[in-house]
C-alpha positions as a Markdown table, in Angstrom:
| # | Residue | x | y | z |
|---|---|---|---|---|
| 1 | Unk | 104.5 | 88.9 | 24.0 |
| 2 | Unk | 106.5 | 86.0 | 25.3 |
| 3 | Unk | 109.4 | 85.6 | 23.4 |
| 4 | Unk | 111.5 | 82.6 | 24.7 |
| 5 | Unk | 110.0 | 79.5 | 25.5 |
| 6 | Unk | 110.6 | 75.5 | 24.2 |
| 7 | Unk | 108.7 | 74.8 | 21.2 |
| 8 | Unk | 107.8 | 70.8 | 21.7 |
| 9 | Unk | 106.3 | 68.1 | 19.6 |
| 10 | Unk | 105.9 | 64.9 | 20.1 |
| 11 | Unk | 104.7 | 61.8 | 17.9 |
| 12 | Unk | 102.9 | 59.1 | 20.2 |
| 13 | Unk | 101.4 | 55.6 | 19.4 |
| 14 | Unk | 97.9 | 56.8 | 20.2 |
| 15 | Unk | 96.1 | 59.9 | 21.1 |
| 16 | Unk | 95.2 | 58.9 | 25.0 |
| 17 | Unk | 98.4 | 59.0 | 27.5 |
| 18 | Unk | 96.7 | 56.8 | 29.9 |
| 19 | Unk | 97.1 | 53.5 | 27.2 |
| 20 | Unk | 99.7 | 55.5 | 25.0 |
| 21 | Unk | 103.4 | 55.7 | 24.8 |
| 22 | Unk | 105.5 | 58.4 | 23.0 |
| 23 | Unk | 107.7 | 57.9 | 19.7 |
| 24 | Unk | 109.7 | 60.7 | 19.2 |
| 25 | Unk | 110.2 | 64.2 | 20.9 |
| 26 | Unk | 111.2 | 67.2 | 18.9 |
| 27 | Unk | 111.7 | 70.4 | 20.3 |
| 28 | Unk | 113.7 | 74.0 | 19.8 |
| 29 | Unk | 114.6 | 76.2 | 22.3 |
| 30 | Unk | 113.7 | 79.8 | 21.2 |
| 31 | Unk | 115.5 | 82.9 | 23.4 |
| 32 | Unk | 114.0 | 86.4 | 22.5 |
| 33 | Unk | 112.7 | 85.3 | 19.1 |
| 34 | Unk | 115.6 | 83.3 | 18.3 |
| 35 | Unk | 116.4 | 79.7 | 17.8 |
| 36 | Unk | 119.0 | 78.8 | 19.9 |
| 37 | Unk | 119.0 | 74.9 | 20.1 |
| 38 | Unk | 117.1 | 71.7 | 18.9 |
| 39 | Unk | 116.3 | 68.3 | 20.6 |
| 40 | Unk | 115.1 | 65.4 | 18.9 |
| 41 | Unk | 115.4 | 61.9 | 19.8 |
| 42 | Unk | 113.4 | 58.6 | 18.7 |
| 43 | Unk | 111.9 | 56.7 | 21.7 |
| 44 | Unk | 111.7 | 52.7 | 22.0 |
| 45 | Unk | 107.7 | 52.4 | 23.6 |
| 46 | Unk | 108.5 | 49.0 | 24.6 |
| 47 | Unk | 106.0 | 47.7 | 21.6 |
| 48 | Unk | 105.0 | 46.9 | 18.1 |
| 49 | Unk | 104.0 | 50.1 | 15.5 |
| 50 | Unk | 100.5 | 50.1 | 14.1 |
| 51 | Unk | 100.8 | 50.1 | 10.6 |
| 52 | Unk | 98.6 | 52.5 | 10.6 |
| 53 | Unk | 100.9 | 55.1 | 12.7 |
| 54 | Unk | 104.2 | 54.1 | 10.8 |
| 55 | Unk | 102.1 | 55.5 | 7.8 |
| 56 | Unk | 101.2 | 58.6 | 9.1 |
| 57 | Unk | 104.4 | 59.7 | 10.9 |
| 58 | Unk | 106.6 | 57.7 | 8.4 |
| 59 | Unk | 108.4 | 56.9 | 11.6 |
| 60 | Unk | 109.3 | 52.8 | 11.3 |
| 61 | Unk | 109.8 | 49.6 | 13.7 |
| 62 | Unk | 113.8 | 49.5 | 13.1 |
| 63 | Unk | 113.9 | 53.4 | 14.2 |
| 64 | Unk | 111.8 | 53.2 | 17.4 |
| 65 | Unk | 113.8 | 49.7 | 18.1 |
| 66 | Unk | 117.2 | 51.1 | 18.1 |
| 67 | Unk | 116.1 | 54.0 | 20.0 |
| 68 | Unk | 116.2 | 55.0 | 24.3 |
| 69 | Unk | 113.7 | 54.2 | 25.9 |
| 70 | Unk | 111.9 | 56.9 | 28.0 |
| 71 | Unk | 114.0 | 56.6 | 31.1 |
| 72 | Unk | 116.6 | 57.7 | 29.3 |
| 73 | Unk | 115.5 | 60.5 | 27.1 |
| 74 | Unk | 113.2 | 62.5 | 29.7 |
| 75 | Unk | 116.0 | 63.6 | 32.4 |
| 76 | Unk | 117.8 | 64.7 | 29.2 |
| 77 | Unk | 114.9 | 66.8 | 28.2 |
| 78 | Unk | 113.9 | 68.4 | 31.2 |
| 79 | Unk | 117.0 | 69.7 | 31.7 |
| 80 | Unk | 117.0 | 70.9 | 28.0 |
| 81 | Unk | 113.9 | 72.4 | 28.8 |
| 82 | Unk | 114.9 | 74.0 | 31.7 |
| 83 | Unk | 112.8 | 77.4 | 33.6 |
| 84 | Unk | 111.5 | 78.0 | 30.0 |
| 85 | Unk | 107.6 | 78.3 | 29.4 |
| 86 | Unk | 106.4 | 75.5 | 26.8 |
| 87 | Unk | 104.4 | 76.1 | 23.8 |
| 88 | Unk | 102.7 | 73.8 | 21.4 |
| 89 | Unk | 100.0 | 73.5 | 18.8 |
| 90 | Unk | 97.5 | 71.8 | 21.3 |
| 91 | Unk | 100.2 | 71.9 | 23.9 |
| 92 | Unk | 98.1 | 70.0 | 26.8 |
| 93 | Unk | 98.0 | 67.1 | 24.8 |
| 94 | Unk | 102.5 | 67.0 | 24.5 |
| 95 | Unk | 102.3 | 68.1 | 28.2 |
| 96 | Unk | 99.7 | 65.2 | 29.2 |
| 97 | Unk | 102.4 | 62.4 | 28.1 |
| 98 | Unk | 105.5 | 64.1 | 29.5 |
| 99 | Unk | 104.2 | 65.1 | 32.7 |
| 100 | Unk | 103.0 | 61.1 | 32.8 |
| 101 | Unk | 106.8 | 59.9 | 32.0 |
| 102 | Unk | 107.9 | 62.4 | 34.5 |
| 103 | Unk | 105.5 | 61.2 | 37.1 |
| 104 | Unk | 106.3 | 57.7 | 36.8 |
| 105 | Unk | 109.7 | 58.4 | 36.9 |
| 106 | Unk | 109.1 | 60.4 | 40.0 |
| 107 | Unk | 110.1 | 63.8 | 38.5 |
| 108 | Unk | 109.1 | 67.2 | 38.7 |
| 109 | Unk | 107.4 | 68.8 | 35.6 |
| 110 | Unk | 105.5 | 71.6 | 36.7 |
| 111 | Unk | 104.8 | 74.1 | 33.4 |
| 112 | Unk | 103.3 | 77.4 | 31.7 |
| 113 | Unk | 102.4 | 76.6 | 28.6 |
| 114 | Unk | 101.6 | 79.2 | 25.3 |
| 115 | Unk | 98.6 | 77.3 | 23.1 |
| 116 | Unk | 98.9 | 78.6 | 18.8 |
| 117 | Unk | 95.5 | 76.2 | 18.2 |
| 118 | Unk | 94.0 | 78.3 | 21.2 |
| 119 | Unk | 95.3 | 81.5 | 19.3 |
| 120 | Unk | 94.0 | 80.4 | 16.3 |
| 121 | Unk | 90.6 | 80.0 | 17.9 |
| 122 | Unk | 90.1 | 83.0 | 19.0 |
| 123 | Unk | 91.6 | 85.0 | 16.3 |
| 124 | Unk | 90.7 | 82.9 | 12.9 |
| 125 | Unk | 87.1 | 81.6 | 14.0 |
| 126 | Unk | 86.3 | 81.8 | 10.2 |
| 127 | Unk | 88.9 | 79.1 | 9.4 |
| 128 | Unk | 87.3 | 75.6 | 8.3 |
| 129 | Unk | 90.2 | 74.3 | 9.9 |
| 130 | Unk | 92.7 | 75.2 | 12.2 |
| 131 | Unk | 95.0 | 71.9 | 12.5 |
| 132 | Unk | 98.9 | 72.5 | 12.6 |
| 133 | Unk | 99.2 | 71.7 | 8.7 |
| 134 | Unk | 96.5 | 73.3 | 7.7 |
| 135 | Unk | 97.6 | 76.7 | 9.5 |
| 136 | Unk | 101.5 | 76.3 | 7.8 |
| 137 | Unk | 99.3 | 76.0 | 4.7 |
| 138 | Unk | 97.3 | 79.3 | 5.0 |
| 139 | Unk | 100.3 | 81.4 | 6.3 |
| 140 | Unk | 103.0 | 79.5 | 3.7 |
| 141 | Unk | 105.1 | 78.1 | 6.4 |
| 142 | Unk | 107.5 | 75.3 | 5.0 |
| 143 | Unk | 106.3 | 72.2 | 7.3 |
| 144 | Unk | 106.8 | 68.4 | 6.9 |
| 145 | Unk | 103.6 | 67.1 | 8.9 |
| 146 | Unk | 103.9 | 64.5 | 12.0 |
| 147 | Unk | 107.2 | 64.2 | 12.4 |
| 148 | Unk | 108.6 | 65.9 | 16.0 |
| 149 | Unk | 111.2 | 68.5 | 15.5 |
| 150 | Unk | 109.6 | 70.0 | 12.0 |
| 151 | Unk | 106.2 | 70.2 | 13.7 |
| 152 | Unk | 107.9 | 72.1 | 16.4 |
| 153 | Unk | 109.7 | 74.6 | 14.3 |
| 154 | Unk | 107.0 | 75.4 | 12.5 |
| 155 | Unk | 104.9 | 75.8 | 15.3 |
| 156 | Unk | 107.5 | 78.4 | 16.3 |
| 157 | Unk | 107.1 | 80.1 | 12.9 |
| 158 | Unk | 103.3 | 79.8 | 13.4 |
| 159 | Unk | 103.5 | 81.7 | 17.0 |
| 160 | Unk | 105.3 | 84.4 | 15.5 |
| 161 | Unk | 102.8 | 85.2 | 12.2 |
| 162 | Unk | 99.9 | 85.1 | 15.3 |
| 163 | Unk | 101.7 | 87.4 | 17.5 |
| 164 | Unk | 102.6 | 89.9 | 14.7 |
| 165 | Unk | 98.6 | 90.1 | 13.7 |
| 166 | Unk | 96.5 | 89.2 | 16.8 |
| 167 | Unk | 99.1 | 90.5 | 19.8 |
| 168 | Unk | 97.1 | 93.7 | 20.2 |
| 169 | Unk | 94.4 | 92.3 | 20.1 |
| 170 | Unk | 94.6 | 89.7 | 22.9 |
| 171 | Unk | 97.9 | 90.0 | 25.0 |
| 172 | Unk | 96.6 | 87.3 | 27.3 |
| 173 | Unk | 96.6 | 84.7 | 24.7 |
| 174 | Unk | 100.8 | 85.4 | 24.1 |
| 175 | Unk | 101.7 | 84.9 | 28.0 |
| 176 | Unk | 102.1 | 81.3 | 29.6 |
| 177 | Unk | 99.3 | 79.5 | 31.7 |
| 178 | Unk | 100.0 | 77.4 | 34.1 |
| 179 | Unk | 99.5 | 74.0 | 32.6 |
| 180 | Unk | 96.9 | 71.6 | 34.3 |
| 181 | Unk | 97.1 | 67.2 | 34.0 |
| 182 | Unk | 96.7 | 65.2 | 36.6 |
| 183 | Unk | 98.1 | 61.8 | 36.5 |
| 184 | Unk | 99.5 | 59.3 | 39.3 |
| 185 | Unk | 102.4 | 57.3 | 39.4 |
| 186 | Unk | 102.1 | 53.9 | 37.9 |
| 187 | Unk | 104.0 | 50.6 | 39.3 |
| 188 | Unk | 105.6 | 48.2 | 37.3 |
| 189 | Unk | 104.2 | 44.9 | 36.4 |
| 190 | Unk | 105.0 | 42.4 | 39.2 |
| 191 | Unk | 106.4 | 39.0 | 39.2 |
| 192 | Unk | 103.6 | 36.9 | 39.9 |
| 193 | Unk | 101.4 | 39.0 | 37.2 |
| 194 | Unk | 104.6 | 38.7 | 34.5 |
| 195 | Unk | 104.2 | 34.7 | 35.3 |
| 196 | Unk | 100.3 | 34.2 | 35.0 |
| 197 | Unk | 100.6 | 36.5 | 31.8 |
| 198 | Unk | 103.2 | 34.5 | 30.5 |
| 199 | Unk | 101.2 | 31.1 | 31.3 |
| 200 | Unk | 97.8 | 32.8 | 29.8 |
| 201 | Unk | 100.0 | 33.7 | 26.3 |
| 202 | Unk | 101.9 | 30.0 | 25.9 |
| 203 | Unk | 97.9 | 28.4 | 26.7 |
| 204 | Unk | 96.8 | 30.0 | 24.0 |
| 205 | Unk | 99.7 | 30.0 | 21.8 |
| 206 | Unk | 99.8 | 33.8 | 21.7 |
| 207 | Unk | 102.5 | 36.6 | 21.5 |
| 208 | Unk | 102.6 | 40.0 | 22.9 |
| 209 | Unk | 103.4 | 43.0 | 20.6 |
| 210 | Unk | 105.0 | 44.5 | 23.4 |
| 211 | Unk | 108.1 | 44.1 | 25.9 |
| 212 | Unk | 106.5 | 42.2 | 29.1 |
| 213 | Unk | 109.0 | 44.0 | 31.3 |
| 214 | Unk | 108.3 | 47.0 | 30.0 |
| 215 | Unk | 104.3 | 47.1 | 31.3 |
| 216 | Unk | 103.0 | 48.4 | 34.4 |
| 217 | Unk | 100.8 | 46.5 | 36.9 |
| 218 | Unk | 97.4 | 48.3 | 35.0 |
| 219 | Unk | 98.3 | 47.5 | 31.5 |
| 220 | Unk | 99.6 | 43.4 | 32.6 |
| 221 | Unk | 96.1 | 43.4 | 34.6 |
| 222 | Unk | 94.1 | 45.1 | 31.5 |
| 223 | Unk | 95.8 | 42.8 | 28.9 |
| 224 | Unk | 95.4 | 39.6 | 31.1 |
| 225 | Unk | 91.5 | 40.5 | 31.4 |
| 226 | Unk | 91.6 | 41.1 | 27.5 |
| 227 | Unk | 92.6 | 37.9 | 26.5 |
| 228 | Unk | 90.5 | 36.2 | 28.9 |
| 229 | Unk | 87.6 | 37.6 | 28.0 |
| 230 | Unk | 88.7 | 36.4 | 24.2 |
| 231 | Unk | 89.4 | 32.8 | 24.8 |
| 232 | Unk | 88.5 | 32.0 | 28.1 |
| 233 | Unk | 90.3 | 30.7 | 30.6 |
């Protein structure tokens, strides 16, 4: 059984990484069983919170504001993550948005990864559920829901209890996979689409719950189609 790995988490603004941006990344590095360090850092996505996404992670506006924005924290984590195998509760879907930051940023994040939900597929098929929370419930783990670095500990708690009932009876599930997402590198939005957005927003006396600079030349052209398909031209 694989016993040191990085544990991540991470709380995003929506649930596809094509349209989404992440919030917050929490993660502990475990060597031979053992917690040996934590990362966790808030990350500015360039935009207004849903309300809706506030209320559920708990994470706020002010927080995200004040935080780095994704160019900054990556380089830190990949080199916190280092050679290490990744694990997560549904780990393609924290490895989908990383490997897209990494991409655009024109980094290398190649990964195994170690899957508890696909452990707890195979192993608890008679579960009604077998969602992160709902799994810390059954097996008593302390766990404060959708927030980074908690989720990630007690995924690591999680991956433990599987490994000491199920191991024997499927080794394959309890050694990395090489992890699969393919993304391409995204450009930044360009000057002349920045302007004509800009133009589009002040004819229509709009604002834009996001940082202009911040978009790439598919979101400014998806947004731009949007609002002209709302209020013409």
């Amino acid at each position: 059984m694989t016993t040191s790995y990085v544990c991540v988490d991470l709380e995003t603004t929506g649930l596809n990484p094509k349209y989404e941006k992440i919030i917050e990344i929490g993660a502990v590095k475990v060597v031979e069983g053992k917690i040996t360090e934590r990362f966790s850092s808030f990350v500015n996505p360039g935009r207004r919170l849903e309300e809706r996404i506030t209320e559920l992670t708990g994470i706020t506006q002010e927080q995200v504001d004040d935080a780095p924005y994704i160019e900054e924290i990556l380089p830190k984590f990949l080199e916190f993550c280092g050679d290490f195998a990744l694990l997560g509760h549904r780990i393609l879907f924290d490895y989908s948005f990383l490997k897209k930051a990494a991409v655009n940023q024109k980094l290398i994040f190649e990964k195994k990864g170690l899957d508890t939900l696909r452990i707890a597929r195979r192993f608890l098929p008679e579960l009604p559920h077998r969602t992160l929370p709902y799994l810390c419930e059954y097996y008593e783990i302390p766990h404060k829901a959708h927030r980074a670095l908690q989720d990630a500990e007690a995924t690591c708690e999680l991956y433990r209890i599987l490994g000491e009932k199920f191991f024997a009876e499927g080794e394959e599930c309890f050694h990395p996979q090489p992890l699969h997402y393919q993304v391409k590198k995204e450009t930044p939005i360009t000057k002349s689409q920045k302007e004509r957005l800009l133009r589009i927003l002040s004819q229509h006396k709009l604002t834009l719950d996001m940082d202009i600079d911040k978009l790439t030349r598919s979101e400014a052209s998806r947004i731009t189609d949007k609002i002209l398909a709302k209020y013409g031209r």
